[in-house]
C-alpha positions as MATLAB code, in Angstrom:
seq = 'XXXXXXXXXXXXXXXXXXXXXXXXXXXXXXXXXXXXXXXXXXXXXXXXXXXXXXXXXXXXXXXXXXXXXXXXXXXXXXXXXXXXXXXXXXXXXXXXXXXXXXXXXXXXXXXXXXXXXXXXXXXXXXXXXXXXXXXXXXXXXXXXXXXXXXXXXXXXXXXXXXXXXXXXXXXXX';
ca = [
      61.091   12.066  -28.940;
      62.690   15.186  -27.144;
      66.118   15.436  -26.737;
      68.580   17.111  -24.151;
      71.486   18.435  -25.083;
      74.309   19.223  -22.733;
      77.671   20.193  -23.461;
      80.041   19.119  -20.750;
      82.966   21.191  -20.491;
      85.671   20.892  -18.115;
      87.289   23.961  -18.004;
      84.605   25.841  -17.422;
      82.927   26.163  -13.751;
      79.954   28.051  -15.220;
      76.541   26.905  -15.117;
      75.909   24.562  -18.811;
      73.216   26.079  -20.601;
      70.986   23.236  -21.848;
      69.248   23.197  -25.041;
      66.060   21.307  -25.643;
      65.051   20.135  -29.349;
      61.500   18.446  -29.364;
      60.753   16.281  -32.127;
      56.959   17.228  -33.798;
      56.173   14.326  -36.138;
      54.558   12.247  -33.950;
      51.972   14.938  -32.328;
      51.399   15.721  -36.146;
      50.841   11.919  -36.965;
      48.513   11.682  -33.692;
      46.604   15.016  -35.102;
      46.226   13.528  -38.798;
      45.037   10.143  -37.046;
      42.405   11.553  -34.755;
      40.725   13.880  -37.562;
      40.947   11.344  -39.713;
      38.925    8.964  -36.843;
      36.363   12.100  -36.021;
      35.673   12.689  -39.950;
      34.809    8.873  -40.565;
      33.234    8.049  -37.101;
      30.824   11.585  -37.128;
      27.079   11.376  -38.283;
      26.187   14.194  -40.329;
      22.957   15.679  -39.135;
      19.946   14.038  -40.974;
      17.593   16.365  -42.646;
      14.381   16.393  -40.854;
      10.927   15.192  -42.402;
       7.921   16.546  -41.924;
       5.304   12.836  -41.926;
       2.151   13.112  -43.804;
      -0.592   10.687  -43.324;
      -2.090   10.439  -46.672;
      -5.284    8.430  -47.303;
      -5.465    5.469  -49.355;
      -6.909    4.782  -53.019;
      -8.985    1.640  -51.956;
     -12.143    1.870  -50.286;
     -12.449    1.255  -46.515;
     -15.863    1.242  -45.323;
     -14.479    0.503  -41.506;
     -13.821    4.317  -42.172;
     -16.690    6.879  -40.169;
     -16.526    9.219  -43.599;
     -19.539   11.551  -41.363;
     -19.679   15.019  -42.015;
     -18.351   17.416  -40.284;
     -20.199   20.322  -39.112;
     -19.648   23.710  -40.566;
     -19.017   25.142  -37.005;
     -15.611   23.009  -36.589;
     -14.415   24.093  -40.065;
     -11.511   26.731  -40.810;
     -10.985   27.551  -44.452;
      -7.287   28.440  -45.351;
      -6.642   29.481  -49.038;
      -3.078   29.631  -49.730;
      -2.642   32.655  -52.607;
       0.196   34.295  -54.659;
       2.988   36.837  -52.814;
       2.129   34.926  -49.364;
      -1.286   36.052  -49.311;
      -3.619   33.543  -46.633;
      -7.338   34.037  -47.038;
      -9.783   32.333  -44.250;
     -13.422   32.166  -43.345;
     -15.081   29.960  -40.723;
     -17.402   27.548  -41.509;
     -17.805   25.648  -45.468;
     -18.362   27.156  -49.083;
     -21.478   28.955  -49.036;
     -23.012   32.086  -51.368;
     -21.248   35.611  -49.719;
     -18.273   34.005  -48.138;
     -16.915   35.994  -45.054;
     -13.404   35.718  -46.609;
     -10.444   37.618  -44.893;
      -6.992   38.529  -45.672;
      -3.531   37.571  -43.571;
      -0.444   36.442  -44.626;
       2.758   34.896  -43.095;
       5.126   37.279  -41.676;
       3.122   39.985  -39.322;
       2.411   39.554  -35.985;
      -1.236   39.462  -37.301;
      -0.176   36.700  -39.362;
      -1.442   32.937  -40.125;
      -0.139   32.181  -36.733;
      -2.644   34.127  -34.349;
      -5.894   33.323  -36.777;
      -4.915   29.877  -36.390;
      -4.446   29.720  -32.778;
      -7.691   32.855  -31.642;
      -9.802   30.974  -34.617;
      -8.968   27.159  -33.459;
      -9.745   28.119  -29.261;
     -12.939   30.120  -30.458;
     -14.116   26.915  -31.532;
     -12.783   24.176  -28.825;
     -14.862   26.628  -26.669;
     -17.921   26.525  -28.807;
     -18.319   22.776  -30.155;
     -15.744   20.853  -27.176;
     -14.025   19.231  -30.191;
     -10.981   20.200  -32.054;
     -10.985   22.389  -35.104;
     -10.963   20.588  -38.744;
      -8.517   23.070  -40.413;
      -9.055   22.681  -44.619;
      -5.994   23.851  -46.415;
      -6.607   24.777  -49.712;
      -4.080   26.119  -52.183;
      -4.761   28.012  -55.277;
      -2.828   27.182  -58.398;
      -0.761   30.845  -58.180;
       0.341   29.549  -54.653;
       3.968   28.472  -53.842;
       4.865   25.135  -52.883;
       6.592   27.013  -50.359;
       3.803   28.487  -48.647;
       2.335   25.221  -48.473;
       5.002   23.683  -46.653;
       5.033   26.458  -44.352;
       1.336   25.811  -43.660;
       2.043   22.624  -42.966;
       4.789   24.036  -40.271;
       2.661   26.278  -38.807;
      -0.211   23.202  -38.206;
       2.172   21.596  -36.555;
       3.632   24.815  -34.400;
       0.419   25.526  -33.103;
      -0.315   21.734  -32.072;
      -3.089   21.318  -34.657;
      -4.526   17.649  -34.472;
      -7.093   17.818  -37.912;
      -6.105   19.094  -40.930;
      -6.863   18.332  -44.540;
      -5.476   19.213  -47.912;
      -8.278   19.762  -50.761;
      -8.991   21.578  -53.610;
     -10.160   24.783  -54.085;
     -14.191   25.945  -55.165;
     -14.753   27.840  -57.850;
     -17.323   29.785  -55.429;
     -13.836   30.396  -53.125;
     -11.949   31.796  -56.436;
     -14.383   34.156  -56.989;
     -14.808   35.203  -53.686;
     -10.685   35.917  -53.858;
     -10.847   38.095  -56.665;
     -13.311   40.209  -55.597;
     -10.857   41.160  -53.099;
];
């Protein structure tokens, strides 16, 4: 491992000056071993899923299928370039439709959170949020719906399809 050297010399009364010579294979062997143990023994971080519970095909009639009343309902209608159009209550003629989008701090965010406590206060039941997603819309945007129902703690949320009354109501925007 390490070595001393010392050179004895007899005719000299003078102090020896030692020289030291450390051998570095080993610590290079021990350094190759122990990232070679870290690399295989290491878990690589696990890409997180998002879970979805998705109804089934087969009819349950245990199911309540009730309807839900139009003062619990918040439309979302995901758009091209991020746009987020919502209106309270279900399809009707002259839709209340209004405009947001992702990014500003009057963004999907705050309707979702001042629209869902408007109605806890009004009906004492949670908000049924209906996510619908025009066929200009991202997949993107629809994931980062999803994300923001689950930021803001939302407990009912649906994906359906979009009205024709809704698309119309859009491009008269």
């Amino acid at each position: 491992m390490a070595e001393i050297q010392e050179k004895s010399d007899k005719k000299s009364r003078k102090s020896a000056k030692v020289s030291t010579k450390i051998d570095m294979t080993p610590m290079v062997d021990l350094a190759f071993l122990l990232i070679t143990f870290f690399m295989l023994t290491t878990t690589f971080s696990k890409p997180n899923v998002m879970e979805i519970a998705m109804p089934d095909k087969t009819e349950d009639k245990d199911i309540d299928t009730s309807p839900v009343a139009a003062s619990r309902c918040l439309t979302l209608i995901l758009d091209k370039d991020q746009k987020v159009y919502w209106y309270r209550g279900m399809v009707q003629e002259n839709l209340d439709i209004q405009r947001t989008d992702f990014g500003t701090s009057e963004g999907v965010r705050k309707v979702l959170i001042t629209q869902t406590e408007e109605i806890r206060q009004k009906t004492n039941k949670d908000a049924v949020i209906l996510i619908k997603a025009t066929d200009q819309a991202k997949y993107k945007n629809l994931v980062d719906i999803l994300d923001e129902m689950h930021i803001t703690h939302q407990a009912i949320y649906a994906i359906v399809d979009v009205y024709d009354l809704e698309k119309q109501a859009i491009a008269s925007l």
